[in-house]
NULOKE-46109 format. One record per residue: residue number from 1; residue in three letters; x, y, z of N, C-alpha, C, O in turn. Coordinates in steps of 0.001 Angstrom, whole numbers. Layout:
% NULOKE-46109
LOGU  num  residuo      n.x      n.y      n.z     ca.x     ca.y     ca.z      c.x      c.y      c.z      o.x      o.y      o.z
LOGU  NUM      ALA        X        Y        Z        X        Y        Z        X        Y        Z        X        Y        Z
...
% end
This chain:
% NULOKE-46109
LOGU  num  residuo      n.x      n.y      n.z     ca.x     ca.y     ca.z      c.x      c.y      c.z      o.x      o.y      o.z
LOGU    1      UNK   -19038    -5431   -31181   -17856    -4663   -30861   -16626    -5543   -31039   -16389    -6373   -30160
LOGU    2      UNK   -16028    -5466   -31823   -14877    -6167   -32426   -13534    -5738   -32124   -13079    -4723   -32650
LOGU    3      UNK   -12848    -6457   -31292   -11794    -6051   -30207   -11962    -5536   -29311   -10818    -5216   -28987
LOGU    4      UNK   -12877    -5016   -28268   -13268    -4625   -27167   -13543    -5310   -26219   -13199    -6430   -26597
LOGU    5      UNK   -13976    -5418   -25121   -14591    -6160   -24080   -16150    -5356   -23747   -16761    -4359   -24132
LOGU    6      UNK   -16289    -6243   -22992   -17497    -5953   -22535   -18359    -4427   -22383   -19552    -4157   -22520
LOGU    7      UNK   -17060    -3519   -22009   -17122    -2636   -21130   -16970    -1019   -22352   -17183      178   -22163
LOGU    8      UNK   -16521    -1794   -23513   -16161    -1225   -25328   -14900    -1028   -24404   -14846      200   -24467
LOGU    9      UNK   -13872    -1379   -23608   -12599     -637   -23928   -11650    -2090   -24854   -11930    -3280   -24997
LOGU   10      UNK   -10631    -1354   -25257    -9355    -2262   -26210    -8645    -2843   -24621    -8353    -2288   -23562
LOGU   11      UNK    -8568    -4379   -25197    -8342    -5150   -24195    -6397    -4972   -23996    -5596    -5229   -23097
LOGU   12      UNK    -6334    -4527   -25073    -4534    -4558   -24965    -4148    -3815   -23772    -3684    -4226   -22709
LOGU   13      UNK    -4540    -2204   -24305    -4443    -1300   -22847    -4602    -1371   -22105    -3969     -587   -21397
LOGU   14      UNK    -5564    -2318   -21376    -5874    -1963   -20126    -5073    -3243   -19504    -4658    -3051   -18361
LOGU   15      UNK    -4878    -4132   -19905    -3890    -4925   -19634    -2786    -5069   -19195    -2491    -5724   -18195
LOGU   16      UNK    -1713    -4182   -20235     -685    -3545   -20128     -969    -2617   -18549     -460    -3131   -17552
LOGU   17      UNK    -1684    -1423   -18371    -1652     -536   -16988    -2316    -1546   -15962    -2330    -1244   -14769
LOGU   18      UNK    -2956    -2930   -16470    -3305    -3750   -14859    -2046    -3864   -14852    -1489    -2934   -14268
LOGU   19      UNK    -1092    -4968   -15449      187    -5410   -15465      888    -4444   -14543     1268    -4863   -13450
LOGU   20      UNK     1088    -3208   -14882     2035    -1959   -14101     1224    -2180   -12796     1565    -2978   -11923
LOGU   21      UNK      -30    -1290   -12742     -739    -1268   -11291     -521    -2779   -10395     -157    -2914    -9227
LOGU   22      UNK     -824    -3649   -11236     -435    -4701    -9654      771    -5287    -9768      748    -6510    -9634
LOGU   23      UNK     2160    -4628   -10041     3268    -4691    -9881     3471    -3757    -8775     4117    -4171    -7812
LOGU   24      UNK     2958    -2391    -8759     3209    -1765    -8233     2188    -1475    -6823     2333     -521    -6060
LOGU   25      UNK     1167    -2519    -6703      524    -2617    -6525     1426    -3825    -4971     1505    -3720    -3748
LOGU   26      UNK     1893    -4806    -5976     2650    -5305    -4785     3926    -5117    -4434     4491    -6113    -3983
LOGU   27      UNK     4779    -3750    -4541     5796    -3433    -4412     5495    -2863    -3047     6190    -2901    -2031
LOGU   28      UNK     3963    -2171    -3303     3675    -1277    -1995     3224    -2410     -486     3336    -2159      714
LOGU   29      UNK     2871    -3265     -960     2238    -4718      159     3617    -4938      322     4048    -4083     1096
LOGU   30      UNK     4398    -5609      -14     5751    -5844      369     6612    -4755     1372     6834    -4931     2570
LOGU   31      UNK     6965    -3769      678     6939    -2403     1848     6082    -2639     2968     6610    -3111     3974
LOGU   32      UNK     4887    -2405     2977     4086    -2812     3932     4919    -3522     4811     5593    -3048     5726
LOGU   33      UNK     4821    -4715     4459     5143    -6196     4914     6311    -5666     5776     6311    -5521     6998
LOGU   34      UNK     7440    -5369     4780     9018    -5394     5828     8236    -4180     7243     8294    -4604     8398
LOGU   35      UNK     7714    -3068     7047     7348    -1874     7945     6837    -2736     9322     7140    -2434    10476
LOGU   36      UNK     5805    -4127     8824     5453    -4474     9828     5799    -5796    10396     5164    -6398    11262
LOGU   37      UNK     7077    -6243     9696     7784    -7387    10339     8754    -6622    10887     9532    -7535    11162
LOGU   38      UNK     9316    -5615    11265    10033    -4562    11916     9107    -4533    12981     9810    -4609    13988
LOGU   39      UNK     7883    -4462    13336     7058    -4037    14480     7062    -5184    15260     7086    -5260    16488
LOGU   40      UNK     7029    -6331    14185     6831    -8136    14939     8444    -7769    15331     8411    -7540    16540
LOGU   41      UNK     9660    -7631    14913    11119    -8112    15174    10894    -7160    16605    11301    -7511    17713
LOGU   42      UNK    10277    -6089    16367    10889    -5234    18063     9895    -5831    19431    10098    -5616    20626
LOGU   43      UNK     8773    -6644    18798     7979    -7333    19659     8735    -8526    20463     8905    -8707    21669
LOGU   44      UNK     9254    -9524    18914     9560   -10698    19985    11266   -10647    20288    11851   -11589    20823
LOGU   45      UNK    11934    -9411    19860    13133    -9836    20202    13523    -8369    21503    14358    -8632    22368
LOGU   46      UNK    12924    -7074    21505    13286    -6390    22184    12572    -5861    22655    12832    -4662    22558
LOGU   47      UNK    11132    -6159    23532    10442    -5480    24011    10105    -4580    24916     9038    -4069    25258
LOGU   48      UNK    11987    -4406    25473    11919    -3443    26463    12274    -2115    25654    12717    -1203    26353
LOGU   49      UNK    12145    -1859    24255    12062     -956    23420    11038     -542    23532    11066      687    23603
LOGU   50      UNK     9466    -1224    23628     8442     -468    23477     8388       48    24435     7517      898    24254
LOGU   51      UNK     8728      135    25379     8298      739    26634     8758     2447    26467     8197     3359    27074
LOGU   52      UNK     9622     2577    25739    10533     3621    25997     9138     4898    24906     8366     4667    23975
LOGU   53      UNK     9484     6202    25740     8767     7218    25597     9451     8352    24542     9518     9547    24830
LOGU   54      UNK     9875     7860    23456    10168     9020    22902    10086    10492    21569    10768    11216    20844
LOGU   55      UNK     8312    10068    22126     7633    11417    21850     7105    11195    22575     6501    10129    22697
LOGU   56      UNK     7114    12404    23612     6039    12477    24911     6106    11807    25774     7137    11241    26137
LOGU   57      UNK     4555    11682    26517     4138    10609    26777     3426     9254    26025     2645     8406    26458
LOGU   58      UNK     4050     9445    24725     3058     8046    23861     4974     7161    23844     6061     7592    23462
LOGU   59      UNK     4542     5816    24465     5473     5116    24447     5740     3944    22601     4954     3830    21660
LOGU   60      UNK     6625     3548    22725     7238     3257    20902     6168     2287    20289     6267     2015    19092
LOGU   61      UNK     5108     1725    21069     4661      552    20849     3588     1397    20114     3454     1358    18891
LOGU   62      UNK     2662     2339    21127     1586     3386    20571     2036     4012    19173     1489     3889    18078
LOGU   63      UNK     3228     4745    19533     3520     5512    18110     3782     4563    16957     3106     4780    15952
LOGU   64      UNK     4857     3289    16901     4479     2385    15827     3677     2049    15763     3253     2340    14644
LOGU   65      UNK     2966     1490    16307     1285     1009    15975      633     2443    14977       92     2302    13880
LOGU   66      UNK      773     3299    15426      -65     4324    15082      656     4989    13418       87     5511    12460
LOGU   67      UNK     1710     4755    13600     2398     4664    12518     2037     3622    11478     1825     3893    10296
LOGU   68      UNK     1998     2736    11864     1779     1848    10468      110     1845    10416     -390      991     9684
LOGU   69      UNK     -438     2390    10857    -1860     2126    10543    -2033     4001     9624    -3076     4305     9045
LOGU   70      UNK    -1219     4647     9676     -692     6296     8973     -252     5604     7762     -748     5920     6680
LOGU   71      UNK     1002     4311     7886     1627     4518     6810      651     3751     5827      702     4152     4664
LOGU   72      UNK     -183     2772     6080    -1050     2291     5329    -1721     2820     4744    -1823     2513     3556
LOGU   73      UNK    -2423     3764     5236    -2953     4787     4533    -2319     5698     3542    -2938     6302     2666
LOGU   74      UNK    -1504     5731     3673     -449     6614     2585     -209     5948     1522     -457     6383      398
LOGU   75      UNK      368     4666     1791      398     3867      521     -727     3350     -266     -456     2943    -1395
LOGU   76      UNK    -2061     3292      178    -3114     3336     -207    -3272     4287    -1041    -3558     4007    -2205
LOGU   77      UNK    -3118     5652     -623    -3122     6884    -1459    -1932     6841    -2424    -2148     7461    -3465
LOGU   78      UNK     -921     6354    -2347     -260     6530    -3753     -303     5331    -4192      484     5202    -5130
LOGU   79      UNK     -949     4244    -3907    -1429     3874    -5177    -2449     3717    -5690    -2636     2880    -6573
LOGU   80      UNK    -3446     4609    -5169    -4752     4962    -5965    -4114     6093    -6873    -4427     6313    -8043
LOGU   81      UNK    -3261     6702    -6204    -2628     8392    -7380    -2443     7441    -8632    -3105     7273    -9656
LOGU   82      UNK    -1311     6904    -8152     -743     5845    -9715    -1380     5300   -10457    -1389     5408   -11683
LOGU   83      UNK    -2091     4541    -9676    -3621     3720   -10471    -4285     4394   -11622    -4341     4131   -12823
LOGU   84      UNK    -4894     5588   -10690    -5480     6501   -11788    -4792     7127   -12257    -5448     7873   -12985
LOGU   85      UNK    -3192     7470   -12372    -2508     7344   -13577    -2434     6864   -14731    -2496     7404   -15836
LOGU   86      UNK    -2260     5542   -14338    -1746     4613   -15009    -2654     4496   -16556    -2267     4553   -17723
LOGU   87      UNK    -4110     4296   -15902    -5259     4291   -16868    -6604     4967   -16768    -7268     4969   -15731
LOGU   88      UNK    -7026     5622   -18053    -8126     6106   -17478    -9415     5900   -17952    -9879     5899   -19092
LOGU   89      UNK   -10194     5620   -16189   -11697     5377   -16365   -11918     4063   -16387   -12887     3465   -16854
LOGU   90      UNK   -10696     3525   -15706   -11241     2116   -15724   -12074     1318   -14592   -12175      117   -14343
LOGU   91      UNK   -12717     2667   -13917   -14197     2374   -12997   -15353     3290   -13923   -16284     3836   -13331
LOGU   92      UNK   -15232     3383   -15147   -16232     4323   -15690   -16965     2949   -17116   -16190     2146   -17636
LOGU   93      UNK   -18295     2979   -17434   -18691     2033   -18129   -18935     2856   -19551   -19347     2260   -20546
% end
């Protein structure tokens, strides 16, 4: 197989959409990152913020917490959407 890899795909392409996917790949970890150095900043600088109740009874500490473990998941999901955008079948042999 002459220009292919292992797998018969053309090594150019798939290259090119890794290149995109883990750009975008760490655009979304970075996001991440600031979402949850925002959770560390309200920890060590204002923690009489978490205390405060405002949804319900779930106080700010519960709902961010619970939030970024939501938003992780979300960004997980768009960038599996994108991923398998980007290229296709590149879990298929």
């Amino acid at each position: 197989m002459t220009g292919h890899d292992m797998a018969g795909k053309s090594p150019g392409k798939s290259s090119a959409a890794a290149g995109g996917t883990s750009r975008i790949g760490l655009a979304l970890f970075w996001l991440y990152v600031l979402l949850y150095a925002g959770f560390m900043v309200l920890v060590l600088f204002r923690p009489d913020l978490l205390s405060l109740r405002p949804f319900g009874g779930v106080n700010l500490a519960i709902a961010y917490g619970m939030g970024l473990i939501a938003g992780a998941f979300v960004l997980s999901i768009v960038y599996m959407l994108v991923a398998g955008a980007a290229g296709p079948g590149d879990g298929d042999a």
